[in-house]
KOLSE-424605 format. One record per atom (N, C-alpha, C): residue number from 1; z, x, y; atom name; residue in three letters. Coordinates in steps of 0.02 Angstrom, whole numbers, always signed. Each point is the difference from the previous one (the first is absolute). Layout:
N
<rec NUM; <Z; X; Y>; CA; ALA>
...
! end
This chain:
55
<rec 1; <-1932; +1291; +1305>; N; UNK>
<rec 1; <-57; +29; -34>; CA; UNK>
<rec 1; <-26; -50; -52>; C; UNK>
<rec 2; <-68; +26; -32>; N; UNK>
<rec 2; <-32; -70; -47>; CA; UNK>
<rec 2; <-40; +41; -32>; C; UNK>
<rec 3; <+14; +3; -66>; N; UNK>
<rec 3; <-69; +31; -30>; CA; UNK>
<rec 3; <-58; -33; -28>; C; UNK>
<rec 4; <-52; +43; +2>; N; UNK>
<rec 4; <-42; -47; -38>; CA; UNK>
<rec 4; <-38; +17; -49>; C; UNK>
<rec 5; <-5; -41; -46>; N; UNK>
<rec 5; <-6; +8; -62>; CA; UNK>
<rec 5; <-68; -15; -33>; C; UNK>
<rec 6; <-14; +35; -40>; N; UNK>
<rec 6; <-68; -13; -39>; CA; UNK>
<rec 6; <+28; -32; -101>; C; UNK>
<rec 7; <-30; -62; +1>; N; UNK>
<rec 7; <+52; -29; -59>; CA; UNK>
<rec 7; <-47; -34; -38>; C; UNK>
<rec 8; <-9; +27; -73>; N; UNK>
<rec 8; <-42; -21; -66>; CA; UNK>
<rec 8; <+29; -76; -28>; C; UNK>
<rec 9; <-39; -49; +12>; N; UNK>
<rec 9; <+34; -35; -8>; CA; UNK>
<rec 9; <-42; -35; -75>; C; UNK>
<rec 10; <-42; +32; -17>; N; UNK>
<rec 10; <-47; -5; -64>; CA; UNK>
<rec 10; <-14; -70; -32>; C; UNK>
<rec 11; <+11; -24; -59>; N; UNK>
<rec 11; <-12; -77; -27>; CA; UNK>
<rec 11; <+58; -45; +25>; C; UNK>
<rec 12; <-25; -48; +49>; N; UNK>
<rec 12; <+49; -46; +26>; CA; UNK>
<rec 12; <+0; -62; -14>; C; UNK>
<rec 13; <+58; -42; -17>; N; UNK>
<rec 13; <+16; -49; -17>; CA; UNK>
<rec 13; <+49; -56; +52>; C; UNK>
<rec 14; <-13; -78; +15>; N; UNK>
<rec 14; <+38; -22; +35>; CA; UNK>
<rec 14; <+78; -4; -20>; C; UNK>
<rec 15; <+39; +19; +34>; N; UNK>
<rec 15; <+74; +8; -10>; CA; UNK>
<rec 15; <+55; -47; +24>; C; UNK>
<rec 16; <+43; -18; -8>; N; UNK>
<rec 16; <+61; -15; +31>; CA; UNK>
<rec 16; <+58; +30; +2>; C; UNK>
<rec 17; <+47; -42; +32>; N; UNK>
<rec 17; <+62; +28; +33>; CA; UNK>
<rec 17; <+54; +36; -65>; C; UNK>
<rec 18; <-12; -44; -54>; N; UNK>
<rec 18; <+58; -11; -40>; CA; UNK>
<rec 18; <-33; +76; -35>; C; UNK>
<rec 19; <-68; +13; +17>; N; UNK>
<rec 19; <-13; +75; -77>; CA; UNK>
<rec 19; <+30; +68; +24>; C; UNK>
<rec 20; <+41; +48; -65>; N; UNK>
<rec 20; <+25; +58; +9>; CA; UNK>
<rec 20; <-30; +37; -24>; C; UNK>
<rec 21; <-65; +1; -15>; N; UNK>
<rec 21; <-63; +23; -25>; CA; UNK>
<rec 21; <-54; -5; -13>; C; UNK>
<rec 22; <-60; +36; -12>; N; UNK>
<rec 22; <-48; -26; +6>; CA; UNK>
<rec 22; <-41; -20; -58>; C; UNK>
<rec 23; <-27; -41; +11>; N; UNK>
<rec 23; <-15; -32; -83>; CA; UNK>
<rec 23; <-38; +59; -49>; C; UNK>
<rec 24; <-23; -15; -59>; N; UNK>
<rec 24; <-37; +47; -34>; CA; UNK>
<rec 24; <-58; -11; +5>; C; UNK>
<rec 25; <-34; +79; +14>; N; UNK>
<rec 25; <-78; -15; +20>; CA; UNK>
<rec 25; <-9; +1; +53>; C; UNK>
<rec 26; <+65; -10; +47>; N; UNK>
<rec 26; <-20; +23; +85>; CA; UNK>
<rec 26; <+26; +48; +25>; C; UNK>
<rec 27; <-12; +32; +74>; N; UNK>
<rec 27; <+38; +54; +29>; CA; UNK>
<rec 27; <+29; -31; +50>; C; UNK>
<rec 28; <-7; -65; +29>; N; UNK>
<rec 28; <+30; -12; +75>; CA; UNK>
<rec 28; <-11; -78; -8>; C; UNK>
<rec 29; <+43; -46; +26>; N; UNK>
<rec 29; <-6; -66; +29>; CA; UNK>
<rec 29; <-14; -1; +67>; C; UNK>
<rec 30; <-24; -64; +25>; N; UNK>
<rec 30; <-31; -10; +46>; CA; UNK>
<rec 30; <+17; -82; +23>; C; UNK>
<rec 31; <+10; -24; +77>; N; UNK>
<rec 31; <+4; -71; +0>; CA; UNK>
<rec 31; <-56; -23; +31>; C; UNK>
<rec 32; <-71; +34; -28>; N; UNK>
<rec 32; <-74; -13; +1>; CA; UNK>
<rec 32; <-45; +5; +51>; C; UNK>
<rec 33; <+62; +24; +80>; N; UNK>
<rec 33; <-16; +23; +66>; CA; UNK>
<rec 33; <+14; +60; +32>; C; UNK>
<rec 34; <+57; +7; -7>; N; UNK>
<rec 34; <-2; +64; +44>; CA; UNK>
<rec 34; <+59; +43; -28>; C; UNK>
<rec 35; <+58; -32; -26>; N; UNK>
<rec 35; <+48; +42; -39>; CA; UNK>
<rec 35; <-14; +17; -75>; C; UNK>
<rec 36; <+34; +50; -15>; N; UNK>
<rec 36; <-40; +34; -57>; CA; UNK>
<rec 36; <+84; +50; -9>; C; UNK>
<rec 37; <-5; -8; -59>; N; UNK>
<rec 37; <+72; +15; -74>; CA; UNK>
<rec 37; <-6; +65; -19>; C; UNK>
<rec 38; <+21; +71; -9>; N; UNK>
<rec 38; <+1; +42; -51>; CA; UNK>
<rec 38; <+43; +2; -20>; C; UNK>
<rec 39; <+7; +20; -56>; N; UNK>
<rec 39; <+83; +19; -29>; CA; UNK>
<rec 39; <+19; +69; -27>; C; UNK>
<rec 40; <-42; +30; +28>; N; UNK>
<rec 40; <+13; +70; -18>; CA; UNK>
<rec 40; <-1; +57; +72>; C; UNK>
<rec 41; <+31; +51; -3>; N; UNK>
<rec 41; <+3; +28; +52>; CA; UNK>
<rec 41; <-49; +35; -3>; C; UNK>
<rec 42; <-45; +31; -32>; N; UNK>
<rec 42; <-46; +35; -51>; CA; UNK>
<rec 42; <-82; -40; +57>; C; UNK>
<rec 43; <+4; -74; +3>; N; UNK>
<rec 43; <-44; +4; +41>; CA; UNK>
<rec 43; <-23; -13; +56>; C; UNK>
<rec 44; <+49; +18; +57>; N; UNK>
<rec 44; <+1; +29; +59>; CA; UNK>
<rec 44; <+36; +68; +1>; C; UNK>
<rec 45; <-58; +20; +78>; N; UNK>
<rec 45; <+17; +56; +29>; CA; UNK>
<rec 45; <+21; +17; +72>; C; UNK>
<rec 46; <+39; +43; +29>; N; UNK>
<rec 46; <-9; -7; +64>; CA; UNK>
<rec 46; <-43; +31; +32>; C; UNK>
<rec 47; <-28; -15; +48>; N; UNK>
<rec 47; <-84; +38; -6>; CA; UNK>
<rec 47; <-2; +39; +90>; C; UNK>
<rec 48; <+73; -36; +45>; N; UNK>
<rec 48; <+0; +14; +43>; CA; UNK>
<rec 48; <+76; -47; +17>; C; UNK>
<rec 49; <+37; +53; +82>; N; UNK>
<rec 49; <+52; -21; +12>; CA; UNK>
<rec 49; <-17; -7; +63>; C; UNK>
<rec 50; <+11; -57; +23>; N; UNK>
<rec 50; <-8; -20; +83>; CA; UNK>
<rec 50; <+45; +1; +40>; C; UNK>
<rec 51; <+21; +36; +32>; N; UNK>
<rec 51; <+69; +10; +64>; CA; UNK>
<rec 51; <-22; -33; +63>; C; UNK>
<rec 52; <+35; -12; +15>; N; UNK>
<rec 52; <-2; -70; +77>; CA; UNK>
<rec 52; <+62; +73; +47>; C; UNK>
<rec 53; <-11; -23; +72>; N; UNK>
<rec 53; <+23; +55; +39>; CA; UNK>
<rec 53; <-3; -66; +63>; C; UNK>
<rec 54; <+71; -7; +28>; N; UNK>
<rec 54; <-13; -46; +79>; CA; UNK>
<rec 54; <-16; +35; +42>; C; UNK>
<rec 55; <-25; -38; +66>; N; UNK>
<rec 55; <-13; +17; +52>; CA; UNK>
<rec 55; <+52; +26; +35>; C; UNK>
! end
């Protein structure tokens, strides 16, 4: 199964590996393409659960 999620990812900042948080003044890091940081559980949701079934 896979859910999928709808996720606030609000004022974003470029991030790296080494941060255990997010700087002040932002809600999410970012590595300026396609991955994207929250650190709170607060902003995602699960918005749907996808079940797979074989043939």
């Amino acid at each position: 199964c896979m859910f999928l999620a709808r996720v606030l990812i609000g004022k974003t900042t470029i991030g790296n590996s080494s941060m255990k948080t997010r700087p002040l003044g932002f809600d999410s890091t970012t590595d300026g393409n396609h991955i994207f940081v929250t650190y709170h559980d607060a902003q995602a949701y699960a918005e749907y659960l996808i079940t797979y079934k074989s043939k």
